[in-house]
N, C-alpha and C positions, 0 to 999 in steps of 0.2 A: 530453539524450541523443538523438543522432540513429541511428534504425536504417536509414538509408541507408548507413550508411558498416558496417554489420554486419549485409548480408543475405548468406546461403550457400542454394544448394539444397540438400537433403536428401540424397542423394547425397554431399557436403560431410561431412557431419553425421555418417554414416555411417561414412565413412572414416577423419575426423581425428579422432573423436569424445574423445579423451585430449589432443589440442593445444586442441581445444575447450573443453572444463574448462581448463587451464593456461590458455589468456588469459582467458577469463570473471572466473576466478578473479581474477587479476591483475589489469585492468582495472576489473573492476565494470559494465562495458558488457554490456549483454543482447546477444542476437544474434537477428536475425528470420529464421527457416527459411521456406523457400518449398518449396511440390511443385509441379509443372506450372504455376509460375509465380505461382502464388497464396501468398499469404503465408497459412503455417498453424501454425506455433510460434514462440512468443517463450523462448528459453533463458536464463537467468538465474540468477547464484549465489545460494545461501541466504541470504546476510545482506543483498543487496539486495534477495529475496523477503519478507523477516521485515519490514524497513523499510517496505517499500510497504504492506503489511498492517498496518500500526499506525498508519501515515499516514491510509489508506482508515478505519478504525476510527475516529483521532478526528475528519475530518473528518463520516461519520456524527453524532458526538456532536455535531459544532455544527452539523448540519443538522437534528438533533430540537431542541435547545435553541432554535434562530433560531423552529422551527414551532411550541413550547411558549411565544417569546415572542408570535407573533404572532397565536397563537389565547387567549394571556392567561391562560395556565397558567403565572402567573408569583407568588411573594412577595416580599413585603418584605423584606432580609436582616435587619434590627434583629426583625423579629419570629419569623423563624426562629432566632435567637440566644436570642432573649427566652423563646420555649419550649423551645428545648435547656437552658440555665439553671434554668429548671422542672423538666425533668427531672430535674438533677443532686442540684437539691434533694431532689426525693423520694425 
């Protein structure tokens, strides 16, 4: 995704703001709003926003898992099995 090829000013945004959703929409390409030249919104459809948010989410998850490995907060899996089986029994 390149947002050079989908930057508008505000003004832009303003105006077309219904041709704006219909290509969003379509495309899947975000668009980068600028005011006085400064970029200050990124517009983006829902299902590309939902995407990013479960990407960002589990890349979280294997950034605590990589930190839980290498501070040795880690088990065995045959003994985590070994005690779930125990469980089961009782």
């Amino acid at each position: 995704m390149k947002f050079s090829t989908q930057v508008k000013p505000i003004s832009h945004l303003k105006s077309h703001a219904a041709e704006i959703v219909k290509t969003i929409s379509e495309t899947g390409e975000p668009m980068l709003i600028t005011q006085n030249g400064e970029a200050k919104l990124v517009v983006m459809d829902v299902a590309s926003y939902e995407r990013q948010q479960e990407t960002m989410a589990l890349l979280k998850l294997l950034a605590l898992g990589k930190r839980d490995i290498e501070q040795g907060r880690v088990r065995d899996a045959d003994d985590v099995f070994a005690e779930l089986d125990k469980e089961d029994e009782a």
